[in-house]
N, C-alpha and C positions, 0 to 999 in steps of 0.2 A: 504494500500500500504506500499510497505516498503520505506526508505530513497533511495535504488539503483532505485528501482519503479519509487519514484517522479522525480530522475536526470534523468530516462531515458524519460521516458514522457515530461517534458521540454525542453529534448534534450542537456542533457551537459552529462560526464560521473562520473561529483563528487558525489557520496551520501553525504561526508561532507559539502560541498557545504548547503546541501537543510536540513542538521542541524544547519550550522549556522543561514541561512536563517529562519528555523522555531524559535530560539531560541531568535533573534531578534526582531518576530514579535507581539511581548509585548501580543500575546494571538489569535491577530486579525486572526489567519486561524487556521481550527480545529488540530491545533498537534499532539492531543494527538489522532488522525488517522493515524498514521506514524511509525510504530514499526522496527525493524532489520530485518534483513535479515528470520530469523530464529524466529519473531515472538516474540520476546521478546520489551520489553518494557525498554523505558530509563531508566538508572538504577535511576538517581538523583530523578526522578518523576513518577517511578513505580506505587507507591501504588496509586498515584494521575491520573493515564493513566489508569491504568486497569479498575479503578470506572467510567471513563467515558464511558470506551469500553463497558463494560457490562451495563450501563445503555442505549447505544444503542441499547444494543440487539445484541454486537460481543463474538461471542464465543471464552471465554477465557479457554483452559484448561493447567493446570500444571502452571500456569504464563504468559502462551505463545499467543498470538493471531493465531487460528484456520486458517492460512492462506489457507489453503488445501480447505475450505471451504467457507471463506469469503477476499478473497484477489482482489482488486477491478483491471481488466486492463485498465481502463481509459474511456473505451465506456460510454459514455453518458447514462441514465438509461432510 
């Protein structure tokens, strides 16, 4: 999901919002699930985000998280 993804799912309209909120949460929710708009990864913790993405199995290309193809809407699996 991207940051506007999670504000909108919750129901507020910040994306900033739901970075502080991840940024605060000393680790405790997967973050480093949460990319931009456009699929890119925080810049400060890039290289640290994408190792996890692709160790789940998200398709990273050029940098970017493959949202075209793995962009989650919230339905429960």
């Amino acid at each position: 999901m991207t940051y506007g993804d999670v504000a909108e799912y919750v129901g507020t309209r910040s994306a900033r919002l739901v970075g502080r909120v991840l940024a605060r949460s000393g680790g405790a929710v997967p973050w480093h699930r949460v990319v931009r708009a456009d699929g890119s990864c925080a810049e400060h913790l890039a290289q640290r985000q994408r190792e996890l993405l692709v160790a789940e199995g998200v398709p990273v290309e050029s940098g970017r998280v493959a949202l075209a193809r793995c962009r989650w809407d919230g339905t429960p699996p």
